[in-house]
DOPATOR-792017 format. One record per residue: residue in one letter; x, y negated, z of N, C-alpha, C in turn. Coordinates in steps of 0.02 Angstrom, whole numbers, plus 50000, padded with zeros to 5 digits. Layout:
N
AXYZXYZXYZ ...
This chain:
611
X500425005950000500005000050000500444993850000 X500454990149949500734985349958500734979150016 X501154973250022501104969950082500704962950040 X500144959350089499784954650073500014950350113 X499914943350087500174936950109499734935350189 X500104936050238499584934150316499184929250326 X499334922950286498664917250288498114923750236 X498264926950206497434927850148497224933750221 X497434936950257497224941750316496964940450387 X497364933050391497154930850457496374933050470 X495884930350424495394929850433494964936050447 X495224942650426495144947650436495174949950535 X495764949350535495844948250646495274946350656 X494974952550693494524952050749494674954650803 X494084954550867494104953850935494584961050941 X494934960650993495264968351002495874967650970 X496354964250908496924965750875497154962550894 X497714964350895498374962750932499014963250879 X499144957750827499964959050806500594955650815 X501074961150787501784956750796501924952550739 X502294946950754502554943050676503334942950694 X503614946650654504414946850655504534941450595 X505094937250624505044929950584505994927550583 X506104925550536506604924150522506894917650518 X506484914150542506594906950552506064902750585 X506234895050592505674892750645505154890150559 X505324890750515504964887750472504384893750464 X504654898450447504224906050439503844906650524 X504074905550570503404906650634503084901050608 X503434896150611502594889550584502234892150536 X502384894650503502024895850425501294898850437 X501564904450499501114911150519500444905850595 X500924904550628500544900550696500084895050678 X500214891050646499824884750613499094886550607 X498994891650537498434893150504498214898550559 X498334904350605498264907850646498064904750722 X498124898650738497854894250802497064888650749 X497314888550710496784884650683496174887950659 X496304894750635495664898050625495314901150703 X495564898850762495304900150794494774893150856 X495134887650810494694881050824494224881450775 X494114884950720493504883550654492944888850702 X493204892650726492754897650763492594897950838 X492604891750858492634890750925492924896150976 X493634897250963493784901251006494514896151052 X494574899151093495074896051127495724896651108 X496314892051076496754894151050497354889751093 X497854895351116498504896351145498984897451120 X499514891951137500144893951111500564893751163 X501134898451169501654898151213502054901051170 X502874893851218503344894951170503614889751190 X504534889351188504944883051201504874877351181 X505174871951221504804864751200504734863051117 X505344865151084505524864251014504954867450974 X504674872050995504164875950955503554872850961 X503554872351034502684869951039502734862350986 X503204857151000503314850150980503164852950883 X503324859250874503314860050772502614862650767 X502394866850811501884869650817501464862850819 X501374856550886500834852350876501204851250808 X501844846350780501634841450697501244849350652 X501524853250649501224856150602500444856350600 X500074857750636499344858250676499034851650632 X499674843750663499414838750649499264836150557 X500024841750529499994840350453499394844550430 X498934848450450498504853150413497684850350452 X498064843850479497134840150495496784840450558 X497064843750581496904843550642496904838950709 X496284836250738496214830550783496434833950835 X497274831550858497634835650912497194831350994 X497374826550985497174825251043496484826751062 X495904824251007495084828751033495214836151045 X495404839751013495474847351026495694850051070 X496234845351103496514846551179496384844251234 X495874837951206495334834751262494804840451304 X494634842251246494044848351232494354854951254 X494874856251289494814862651304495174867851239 X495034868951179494874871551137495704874151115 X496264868751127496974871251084497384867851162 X497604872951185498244874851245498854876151213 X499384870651242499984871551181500514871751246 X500734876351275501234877051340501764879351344 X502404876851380503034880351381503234881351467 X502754882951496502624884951548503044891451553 X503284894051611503574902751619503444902951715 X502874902251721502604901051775502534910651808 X502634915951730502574922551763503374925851787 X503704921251757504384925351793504474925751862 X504934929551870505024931551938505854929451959 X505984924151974506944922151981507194923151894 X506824921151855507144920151799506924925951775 X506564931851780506854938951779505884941451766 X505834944551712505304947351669504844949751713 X504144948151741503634954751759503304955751715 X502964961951724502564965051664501984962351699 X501864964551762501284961951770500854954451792 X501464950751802501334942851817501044938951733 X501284944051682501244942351622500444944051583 X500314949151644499724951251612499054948651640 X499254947251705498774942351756498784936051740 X499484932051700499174926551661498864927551605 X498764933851571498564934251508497594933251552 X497564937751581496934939551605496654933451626 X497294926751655496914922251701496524917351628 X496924916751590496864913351531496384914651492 X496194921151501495724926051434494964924851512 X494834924451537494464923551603494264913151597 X494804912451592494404902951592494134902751540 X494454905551458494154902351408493584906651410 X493324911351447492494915451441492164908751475 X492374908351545492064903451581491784896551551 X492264895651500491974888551484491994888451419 X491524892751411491154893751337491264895851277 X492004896951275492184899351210492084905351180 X492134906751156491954912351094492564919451111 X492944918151109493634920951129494154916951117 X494794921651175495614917451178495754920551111 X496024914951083496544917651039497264913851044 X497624919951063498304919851087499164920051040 X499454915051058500024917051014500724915151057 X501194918751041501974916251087502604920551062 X503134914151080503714918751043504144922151131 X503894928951109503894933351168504854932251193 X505124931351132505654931551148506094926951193 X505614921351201505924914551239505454914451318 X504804921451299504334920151350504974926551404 X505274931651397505564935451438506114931651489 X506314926651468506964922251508507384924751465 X507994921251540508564922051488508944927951497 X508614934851553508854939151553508944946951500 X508334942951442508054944351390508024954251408 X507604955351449507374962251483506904966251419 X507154969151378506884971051312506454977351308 X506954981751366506494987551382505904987451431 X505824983551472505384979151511504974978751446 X504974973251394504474971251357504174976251311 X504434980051298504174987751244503644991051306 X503984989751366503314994251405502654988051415 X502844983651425502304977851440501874977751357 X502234979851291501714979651235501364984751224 X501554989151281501104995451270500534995951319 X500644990051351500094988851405499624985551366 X499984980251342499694973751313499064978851259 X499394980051215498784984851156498244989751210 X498394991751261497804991851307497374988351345 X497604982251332497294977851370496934973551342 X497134974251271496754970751217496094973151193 X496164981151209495354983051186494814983151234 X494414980951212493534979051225493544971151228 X494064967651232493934962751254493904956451193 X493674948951194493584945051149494224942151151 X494604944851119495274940551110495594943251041 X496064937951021496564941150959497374937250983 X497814941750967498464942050985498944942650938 X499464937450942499914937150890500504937150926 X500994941750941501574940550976502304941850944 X502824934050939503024932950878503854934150910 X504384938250888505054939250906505544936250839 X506194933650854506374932750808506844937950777 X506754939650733507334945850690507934944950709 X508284941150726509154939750723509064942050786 X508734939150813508914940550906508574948250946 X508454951750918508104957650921508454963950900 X509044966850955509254972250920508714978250886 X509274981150859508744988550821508134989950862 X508454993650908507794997550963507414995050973 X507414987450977506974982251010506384981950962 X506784981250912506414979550844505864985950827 X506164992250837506024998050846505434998050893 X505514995950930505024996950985504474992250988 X504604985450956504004982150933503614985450881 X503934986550850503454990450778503254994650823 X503344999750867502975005450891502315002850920 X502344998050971501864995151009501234990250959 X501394989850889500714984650881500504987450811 X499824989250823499434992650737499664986150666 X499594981750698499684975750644500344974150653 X500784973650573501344970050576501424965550522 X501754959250545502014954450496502774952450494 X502804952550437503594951550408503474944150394 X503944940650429503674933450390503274930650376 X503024930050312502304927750285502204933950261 X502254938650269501864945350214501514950450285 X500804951050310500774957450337500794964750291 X501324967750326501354976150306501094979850322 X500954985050290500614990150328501144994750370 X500934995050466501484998450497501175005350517 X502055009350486501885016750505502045017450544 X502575012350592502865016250656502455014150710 X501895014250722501425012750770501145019050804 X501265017450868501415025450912500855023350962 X500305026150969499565026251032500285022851111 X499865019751149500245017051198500355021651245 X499865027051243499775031051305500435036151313 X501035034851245501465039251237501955033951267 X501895029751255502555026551289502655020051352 X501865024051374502045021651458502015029351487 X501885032951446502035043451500502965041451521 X502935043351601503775042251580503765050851596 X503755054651612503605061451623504195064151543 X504755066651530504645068751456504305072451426 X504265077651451503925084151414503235083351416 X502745079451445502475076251438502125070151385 X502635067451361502805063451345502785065151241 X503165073351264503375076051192502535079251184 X502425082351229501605086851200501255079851167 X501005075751220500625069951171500825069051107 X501575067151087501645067651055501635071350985 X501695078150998501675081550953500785084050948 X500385077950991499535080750959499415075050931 X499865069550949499535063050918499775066450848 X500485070250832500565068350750500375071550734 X499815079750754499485082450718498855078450694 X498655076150750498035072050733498155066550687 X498705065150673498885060150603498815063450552 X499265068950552499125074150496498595075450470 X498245077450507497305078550482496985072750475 X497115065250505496695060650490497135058350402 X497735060550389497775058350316497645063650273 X497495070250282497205074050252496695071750228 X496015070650277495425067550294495585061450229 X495775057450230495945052050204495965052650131 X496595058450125496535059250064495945065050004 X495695066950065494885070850039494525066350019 X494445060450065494095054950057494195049850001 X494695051749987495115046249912494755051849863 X494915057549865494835059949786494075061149790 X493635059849840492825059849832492625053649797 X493015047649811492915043349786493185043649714 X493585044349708493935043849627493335049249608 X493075053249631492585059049579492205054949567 X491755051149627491035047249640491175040149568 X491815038049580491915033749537491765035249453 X492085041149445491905042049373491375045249333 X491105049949408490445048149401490045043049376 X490175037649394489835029449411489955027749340 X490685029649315490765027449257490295030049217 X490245037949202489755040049159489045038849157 X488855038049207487945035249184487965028349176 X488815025049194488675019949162488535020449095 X489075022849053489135023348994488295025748957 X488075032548982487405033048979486695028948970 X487135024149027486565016549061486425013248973 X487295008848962487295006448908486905008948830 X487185015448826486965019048768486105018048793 X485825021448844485145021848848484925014848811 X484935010048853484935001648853484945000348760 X485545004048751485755002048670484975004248623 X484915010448636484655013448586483845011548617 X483445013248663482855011748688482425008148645 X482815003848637482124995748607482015000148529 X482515000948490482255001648438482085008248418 X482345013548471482105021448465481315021648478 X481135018348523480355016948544480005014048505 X480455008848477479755005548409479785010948356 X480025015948346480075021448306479535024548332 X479675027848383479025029748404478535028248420 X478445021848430477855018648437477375019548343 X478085017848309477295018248260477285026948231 X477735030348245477585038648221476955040248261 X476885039748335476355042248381475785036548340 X475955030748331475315027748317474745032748237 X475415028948203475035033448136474835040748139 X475195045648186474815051948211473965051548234 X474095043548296473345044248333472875043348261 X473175040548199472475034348145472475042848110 X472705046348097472765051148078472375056148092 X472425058448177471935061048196471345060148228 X471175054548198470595050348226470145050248147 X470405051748096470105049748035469625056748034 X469195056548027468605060548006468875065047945 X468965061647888468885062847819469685069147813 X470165066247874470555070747873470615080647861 X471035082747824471145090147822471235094047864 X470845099647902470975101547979471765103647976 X472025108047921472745110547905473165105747927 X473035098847906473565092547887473375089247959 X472885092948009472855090348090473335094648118 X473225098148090473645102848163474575105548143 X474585101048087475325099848094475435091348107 X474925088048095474975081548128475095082848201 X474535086148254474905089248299475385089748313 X475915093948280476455096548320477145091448295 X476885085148265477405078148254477085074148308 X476585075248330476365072248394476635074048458 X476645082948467477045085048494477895082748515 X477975082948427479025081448443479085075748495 X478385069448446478565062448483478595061448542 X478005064848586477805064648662478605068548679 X479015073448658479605075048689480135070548685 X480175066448602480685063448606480625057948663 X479975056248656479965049648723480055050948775 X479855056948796479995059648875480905060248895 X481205061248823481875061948847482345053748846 X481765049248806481935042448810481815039648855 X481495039748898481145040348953481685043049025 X482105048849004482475051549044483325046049034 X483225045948982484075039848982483915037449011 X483125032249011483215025549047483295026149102 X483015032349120483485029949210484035027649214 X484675030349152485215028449188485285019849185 X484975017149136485005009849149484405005349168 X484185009349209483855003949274484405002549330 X484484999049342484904998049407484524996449462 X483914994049488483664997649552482965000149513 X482385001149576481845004349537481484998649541 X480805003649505480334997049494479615000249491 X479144995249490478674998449534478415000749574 X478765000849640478775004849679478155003749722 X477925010549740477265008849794477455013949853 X477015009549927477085015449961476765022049961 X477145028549976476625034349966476845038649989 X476265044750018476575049550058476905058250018 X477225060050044477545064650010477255070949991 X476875071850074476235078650060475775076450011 X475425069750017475155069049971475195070049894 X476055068949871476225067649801476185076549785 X476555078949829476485086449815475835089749798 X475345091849872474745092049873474515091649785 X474485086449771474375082649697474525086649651 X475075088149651475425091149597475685099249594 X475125102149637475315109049650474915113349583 X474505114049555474035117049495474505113049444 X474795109049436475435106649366476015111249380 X476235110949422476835113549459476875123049435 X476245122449442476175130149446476215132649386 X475815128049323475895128249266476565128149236 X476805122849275477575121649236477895127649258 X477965132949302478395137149308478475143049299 X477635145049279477435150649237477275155449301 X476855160149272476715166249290477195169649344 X477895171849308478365176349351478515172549393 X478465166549413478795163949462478395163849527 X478495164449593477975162549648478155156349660 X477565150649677477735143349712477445146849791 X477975142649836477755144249903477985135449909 X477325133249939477345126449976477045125450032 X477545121850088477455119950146477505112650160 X477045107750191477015104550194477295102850278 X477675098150263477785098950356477255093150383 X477115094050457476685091450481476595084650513 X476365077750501476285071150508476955067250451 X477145072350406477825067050381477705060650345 X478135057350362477945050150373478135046250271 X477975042150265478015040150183478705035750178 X478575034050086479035032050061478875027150016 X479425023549979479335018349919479555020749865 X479315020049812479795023849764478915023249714 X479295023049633478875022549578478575028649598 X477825030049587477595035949587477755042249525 X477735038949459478005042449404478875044449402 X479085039849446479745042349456479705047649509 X479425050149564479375052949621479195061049585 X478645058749522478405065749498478935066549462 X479315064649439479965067649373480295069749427 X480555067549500480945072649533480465079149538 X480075080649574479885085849568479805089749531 X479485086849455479455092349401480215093649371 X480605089049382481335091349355481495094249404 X481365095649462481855101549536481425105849524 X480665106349513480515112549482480765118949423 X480825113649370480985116049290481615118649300 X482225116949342482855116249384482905123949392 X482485123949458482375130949487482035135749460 X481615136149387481285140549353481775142549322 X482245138249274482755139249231483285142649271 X483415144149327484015147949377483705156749380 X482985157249363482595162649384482425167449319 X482465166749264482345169649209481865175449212 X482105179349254481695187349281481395185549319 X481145181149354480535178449414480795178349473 X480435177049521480805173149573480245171549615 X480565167349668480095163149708480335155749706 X480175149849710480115142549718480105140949791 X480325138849833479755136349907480045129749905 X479615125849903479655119049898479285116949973 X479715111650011479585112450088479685101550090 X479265098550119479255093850159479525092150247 X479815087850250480045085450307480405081050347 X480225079650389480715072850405481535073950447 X482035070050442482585072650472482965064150498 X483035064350554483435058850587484305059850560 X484445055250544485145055150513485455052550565 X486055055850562486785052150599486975046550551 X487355045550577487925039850534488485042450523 X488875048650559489115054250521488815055850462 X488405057550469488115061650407487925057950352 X487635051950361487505045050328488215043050291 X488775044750323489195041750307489715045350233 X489525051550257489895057250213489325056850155 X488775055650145488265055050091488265049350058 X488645046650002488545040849984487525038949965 X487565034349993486825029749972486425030750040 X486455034950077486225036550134486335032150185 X485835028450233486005026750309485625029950364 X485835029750393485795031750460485005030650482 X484585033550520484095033850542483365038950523 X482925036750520482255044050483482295043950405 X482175050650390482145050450319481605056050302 X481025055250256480735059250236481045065150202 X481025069750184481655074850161481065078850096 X481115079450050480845085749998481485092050002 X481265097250001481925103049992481605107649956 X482055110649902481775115649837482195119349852 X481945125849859482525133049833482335137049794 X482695140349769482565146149744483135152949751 X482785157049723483275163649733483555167249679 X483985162449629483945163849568484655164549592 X485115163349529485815166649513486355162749554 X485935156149564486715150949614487065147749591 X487505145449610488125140349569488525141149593 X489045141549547489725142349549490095135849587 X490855136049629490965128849621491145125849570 X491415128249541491565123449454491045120649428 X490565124149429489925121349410489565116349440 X489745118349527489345112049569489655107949571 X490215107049545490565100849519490445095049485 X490025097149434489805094649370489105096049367 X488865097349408487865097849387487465093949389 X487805086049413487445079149407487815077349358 X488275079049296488465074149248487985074649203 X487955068149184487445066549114487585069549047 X487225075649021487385080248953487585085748985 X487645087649058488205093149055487425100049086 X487735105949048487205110349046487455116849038 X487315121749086487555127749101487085132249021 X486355128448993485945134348947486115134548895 X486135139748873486035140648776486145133648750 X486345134348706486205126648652485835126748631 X485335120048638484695119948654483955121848675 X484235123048728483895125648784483675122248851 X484225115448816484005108948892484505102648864 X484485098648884484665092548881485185091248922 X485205093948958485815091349034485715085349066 X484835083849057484935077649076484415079849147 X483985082649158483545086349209484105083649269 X484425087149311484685084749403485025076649364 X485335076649327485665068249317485405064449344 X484565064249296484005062349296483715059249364 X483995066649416483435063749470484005061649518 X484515063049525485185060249574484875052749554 X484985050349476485065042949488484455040149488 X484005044549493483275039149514483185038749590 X483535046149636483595045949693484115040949736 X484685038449702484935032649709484725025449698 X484385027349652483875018849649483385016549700 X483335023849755482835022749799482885024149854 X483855021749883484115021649931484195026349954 X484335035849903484165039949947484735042549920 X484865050049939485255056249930484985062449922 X485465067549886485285073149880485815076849886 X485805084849921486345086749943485925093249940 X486775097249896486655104749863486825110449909 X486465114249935486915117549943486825127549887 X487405130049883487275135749835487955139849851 X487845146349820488365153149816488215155349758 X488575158949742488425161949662488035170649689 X487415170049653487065175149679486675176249751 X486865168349760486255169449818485835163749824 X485525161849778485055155949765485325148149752 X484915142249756485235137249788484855134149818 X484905129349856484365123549894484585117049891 X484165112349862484395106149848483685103149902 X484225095649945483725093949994483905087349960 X483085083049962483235076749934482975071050025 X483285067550005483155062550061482935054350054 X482285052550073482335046050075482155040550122 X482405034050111482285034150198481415031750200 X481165031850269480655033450305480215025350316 X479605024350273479535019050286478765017350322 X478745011750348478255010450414477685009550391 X477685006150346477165003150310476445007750281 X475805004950274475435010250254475405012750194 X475025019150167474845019750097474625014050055 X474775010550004474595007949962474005013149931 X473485007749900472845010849875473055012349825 X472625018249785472865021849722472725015049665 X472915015049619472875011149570472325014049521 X471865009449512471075010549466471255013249420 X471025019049422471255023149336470575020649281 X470895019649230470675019249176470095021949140 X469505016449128468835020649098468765020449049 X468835026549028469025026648971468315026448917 X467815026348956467015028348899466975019348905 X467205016848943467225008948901467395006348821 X466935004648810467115001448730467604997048742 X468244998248687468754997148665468564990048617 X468164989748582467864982948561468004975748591 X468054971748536468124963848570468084959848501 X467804951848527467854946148478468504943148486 X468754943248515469384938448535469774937548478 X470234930448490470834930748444471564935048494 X471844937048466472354940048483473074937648441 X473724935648499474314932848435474724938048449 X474874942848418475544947848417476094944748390 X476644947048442477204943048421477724950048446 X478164952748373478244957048387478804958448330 X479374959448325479944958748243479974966248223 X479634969748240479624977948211479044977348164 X479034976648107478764975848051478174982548071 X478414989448077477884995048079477384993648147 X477754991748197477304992348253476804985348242 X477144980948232476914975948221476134974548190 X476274981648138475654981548085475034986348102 X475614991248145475084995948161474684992848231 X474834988648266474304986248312474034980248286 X474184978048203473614974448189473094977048174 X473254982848134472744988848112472084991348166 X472504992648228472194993248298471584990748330 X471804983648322471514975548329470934974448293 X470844975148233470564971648178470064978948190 X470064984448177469714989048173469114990048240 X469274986748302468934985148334468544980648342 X468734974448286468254968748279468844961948320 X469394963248323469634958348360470184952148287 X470034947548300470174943148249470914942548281 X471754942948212472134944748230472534940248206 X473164937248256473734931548212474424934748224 X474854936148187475684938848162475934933748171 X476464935848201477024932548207477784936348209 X478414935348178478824938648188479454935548228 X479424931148259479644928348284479604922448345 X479764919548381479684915248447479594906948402 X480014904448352479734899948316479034900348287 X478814905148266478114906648217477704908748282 X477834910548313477384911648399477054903948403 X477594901648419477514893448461477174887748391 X477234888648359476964887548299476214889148303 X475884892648317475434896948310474874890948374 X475414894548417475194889148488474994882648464 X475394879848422475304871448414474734871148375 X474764874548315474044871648262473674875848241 X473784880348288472994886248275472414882048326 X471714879948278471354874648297470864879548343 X470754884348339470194889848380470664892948442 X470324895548502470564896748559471144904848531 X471364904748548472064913748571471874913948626 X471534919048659471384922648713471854925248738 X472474929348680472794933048713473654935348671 X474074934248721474494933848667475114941048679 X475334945548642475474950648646476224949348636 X476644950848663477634950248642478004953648663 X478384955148619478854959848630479464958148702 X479574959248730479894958048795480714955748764 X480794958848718481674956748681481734957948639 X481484951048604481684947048551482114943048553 X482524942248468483174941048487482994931148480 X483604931748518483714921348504483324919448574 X482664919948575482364920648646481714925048651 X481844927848722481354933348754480824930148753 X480364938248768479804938248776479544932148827 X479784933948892479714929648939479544922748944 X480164919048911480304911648880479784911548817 X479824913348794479124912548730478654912748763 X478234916248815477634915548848477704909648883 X477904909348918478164901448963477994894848934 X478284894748868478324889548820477674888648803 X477304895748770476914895548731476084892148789 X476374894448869475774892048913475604886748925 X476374883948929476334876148899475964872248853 X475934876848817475384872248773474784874548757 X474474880148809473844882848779474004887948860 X473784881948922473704885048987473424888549005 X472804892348961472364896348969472474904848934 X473044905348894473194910148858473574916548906 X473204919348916473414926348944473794930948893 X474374934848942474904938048924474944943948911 X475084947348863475354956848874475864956148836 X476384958748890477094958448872477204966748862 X477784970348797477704973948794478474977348782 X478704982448796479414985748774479544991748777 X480284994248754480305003048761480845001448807 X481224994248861481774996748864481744991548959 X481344996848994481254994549054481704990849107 X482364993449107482964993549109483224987849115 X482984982749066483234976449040483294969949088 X483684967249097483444962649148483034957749130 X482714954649083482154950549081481644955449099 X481384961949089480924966849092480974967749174 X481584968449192481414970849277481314963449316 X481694958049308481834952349339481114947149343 X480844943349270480384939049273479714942949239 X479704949649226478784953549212478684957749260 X479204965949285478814968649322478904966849384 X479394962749411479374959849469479084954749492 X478734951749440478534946649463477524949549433 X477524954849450476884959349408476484956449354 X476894955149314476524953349247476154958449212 X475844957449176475584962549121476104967049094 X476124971149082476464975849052476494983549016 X476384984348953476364990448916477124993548906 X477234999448921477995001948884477925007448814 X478375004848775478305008948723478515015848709 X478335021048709478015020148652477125022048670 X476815018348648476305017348667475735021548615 X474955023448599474505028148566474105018648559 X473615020548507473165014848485472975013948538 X472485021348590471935017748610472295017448681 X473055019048718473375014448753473285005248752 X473435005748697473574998748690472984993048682 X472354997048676471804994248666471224993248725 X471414998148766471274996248830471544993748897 X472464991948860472674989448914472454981148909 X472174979748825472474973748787471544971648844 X470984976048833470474974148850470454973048929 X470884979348966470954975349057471264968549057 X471854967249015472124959549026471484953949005 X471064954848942470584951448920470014948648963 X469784952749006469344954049066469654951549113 X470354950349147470484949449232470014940049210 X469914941249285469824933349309470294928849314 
């Protein structure tokens, strides 16, 4: 680890630290003391200096060159600048006269209000002139005990020339923090105190030899902890990459499908149609509803938090979805579900909540080939902060818990290595996407939660998902859609939309219902529209990202001049930050593409209708 400059760290020292500054001149202790007494007047703490007359006299100009009102500050209590040696004993070092002024000092500035002492001195002028060195290596091993629990920070400064080896040696042993000059280093020779006030030897050596095991294992630890991160990291990288590509392709893969599914619905809606030429219309209806479902599955990776979210309970979502569930997993399989008892709810999109489940289902069917059992189990679990801590996304406290097993073939570790990467897939070629667990890890991260595997090869696996536990009540279900409502309207309607097919196919939509219709391909010809169309626009339809300017900003503009014109904003690419930021967060109207006619015709008629 390289060494960082001690003014950019100071600020880091908090209550409890205690370091040395080994200094090579009186210019280099000023350098360090100045900015180190003064960040402790910005923070109302009590700041001390001790140190020979010459020092304190550079110590105040310096103080005075960096702005500081010496005399208010010392009026006030606040900056103690002393060359006092009021703890010696006949010239001659106590450890403990040294520590009873530390205490008397760290005791007034509680008393009279401050925040904490913050302490500094050049120890080397504070010992006398009998300069008692081994005396002071035991007094810094006091000192770093005496420093913890309490509101203080400690800087105790020797000078290099005057400091034989051992000494030097023995400062580095006694303080976690070290500074070279202006650079703090990182110190390895920092030895627990409790080893070098044992005077006992053998004694002395056992501690020792558990403190350095226990080093041993805490950089083991350390370095487990590094390469989880370097995994987690490139992880991060890949659904970035995913994120982007999703993001990339979305807008215009969806207006693709928006008008294939459309011209399917005019297709199979036409009477005059060939039953033959339906039921392979069908199964292009079919592809579409898959390709979108798997367009649908990128975009998770580029949402970056969720959206929509309502509160809802878990038994409930299940409960719900047990006769689908059952469907989705076929015959050979048994579902066994347990609901655990009072578990408490969550936030999270509801359509996102069902893709975890039906993907930890489909998950565990696909592990079972020859049949099996499922048990899909509810429950709540109080988290440590251990455990919180080793789980990235996880904190500490209640968490509703879903857990899926099955008793299928298991995972390998090589495999459980890689079973959240995006594309990566143990089946046949084409047989799956590899996007199924990706899928639900990063929607389960969008919703502050975790999931954690556990598996053997040949003896099932169990994946427990976790999220945290929230107070709040059920949100009411959201009014489903009536659908024996006539789709019909007089209205004018302005579509504003640069996909030439979709564009046309929801004029087609429009007009066939009786609704009088205005085109636009752009945010100029929008606003245009606004200005000298002489009859009312009821309603104005836009694409969420359009280029030059968004959806958003075009509605805005366009309200401006026609305050009464209601909105349906529309896209394939949720993800987006105008889409998450100023429509669904701020609950605007909103259709996602790829959308069916009579989608779009009764979302267009609920916006037409609100009050």
């Amino acid at each position: 680890m390289p060494a960082t400059t001690l003014r950019e760290e100071l600020p880091a020292l908090g209550h409890g630290d205690h370091c040395c500054l080994l200094f090579s001149s009186a210019e280099d202790q000023l350098r360090a003391t100045v900015p180190f007494l003064s960040l402790g007047l910005e923070r109302n703490e009590q700041s001390l200096f001790v140190g020979d007359p010459s020092a304190v006299e550079a110590v105040r100009e310096g103080l005075k060159d960096a702005g500081v009102d010496l005399e208010n500050q010392q009026k006030k209590g606040r900056l103690v600048l002393s060359s006092d040696r009021d703890y010696l004993d006949n010239d001659h070092w106590r450890t403990e006269k040294m520590l009873g002024f530390l205490q008397q000092a760290y005791d007034g500035a509680l008393s009279e209000g401050f925040s904490a002492l913050r302490a500094a001195g050049d120890v080397s002028w504070q010992v006398g002139p009998h300069r008692e060195y081994e005396d002071v290596v035991y007094y810094e091993a006091l000192l770093d005990l005496f420093f913890i629990g309490k509101r203080m920070v400690g800087m105790c400064q020797y000078p290099k020339a005057e400091c034989p080896p051992e000494t030097l040696s023995g400062i580095l042993n006694t303080h976690r923090l070290a500074a070279i000059d202006s650079d703090l280093c990182p110190n390895f020779h920092y030895v627990p105190p409790d080893l070098l006030i044992e005077k006992d030897p053998e004694a002395r050596q056992a501690k020792r030899m558990e403190w350095m095991t226990t080093q041993l294992l805490r950089v083991k630890r350390a370095e487990d902890e590094r390469d989880e991160i370097q995994r987690q990291f490139l992880h991060a990288q890949k659904v970035e990459a995913v994120g982007r590509l999703a993001g990339g392709i979305a807008h215009d893969f969806n207006n693709i499908l928006t008008g294939i599914l459309g011209l399917v619905e005019f297709v199979l809606e036409n009477p005059s149609a060939d039953e033959e030429v339906k039921t392979d219309v069908r199964e292009i209806r079919h592809a579409g509803d898959r390709a979108a479902a798997l367009t649908r599955q990128l975009l998770a990776f580029s949402n970056r938090r969720a959206l929509g979210r309502r509160v809802l309970n878990l038994n409930d979502a299940l409960r719900n979805m047990d006769k689908f569930l059952r469907r989705v997993i076929g015959d050979e399989i048994e579902l066994q579900t347990v609901l655990g008892a009072g578990v408490g709810n969550l936030k999270i999109d509801p359509g996102q909540l069902e893709q975890i489940i039906v993907n930890s289902a489909v998950n565990a069917r696909d592990a079972m080939p020859d049949g099996g059992t499922l048990h899909l189990e509810t429950g709540e679990a109080a988290l440590s902060g251990d455990f919180a801590e080793s789980h990235p996304g996880l904190s500490a406290g209640r968490h509703v818990m879903l857990t899926a097993q099955d008793d299928g073939s298991g995972i390998s570790p090589e495999t459980m290595e890689r079973i959240f990467e995006p594309f990566f897939s143990t089946k046949e070629f084409g047989k799956g996407t590899g996007l199924g667990l990706s899928t639900v890890r990063e929607i389960v991260r969008q919703n502050d939660g975790a999931i954690v595997v556990h598996s053997e090869p040949g003896k099932g696996a169990t994946f427990t998902i976790y999220f945290p536990r929230v107070e709040e009540d059920i949100d009411a279900p959201l009014p489903e859609e009536k659908r024996d409502e006539p789709l019909t309207g007089n209205e004018t309607i302005l579509l504003v939309d640069d996909d030439d097919l979709v564009r046309k196919l929801m004029h087609l939509a429009f007009v066939e219902r009786g609704y009088t219709v205005l085109d636009a391909i752009s945010a100029p010809e929008a606003l245009k529209f606004c200005e000298r169309h002489k009859d009312t626009i009821h309603l104005m339809l836009v694409d969420a990202l359009l280029p030059r300017m968004n959806g958003a900003e075009i509605a805005k503009r366009a309200k401006s001049l026609r305050p009464k014109l209601k909105v349906l904003f529309i896209s394939g690419c949720t993800g987006a930050a105008v889409v998450r930021d100023e429509i669904l967060e701020n609950g605007q109207a909103f259709l996602e593409k790829p959308f069916a006619p009579d989608s779009l015709l009764r979302k267009a008629r609920a916006v037409l209708d609100r009050r």
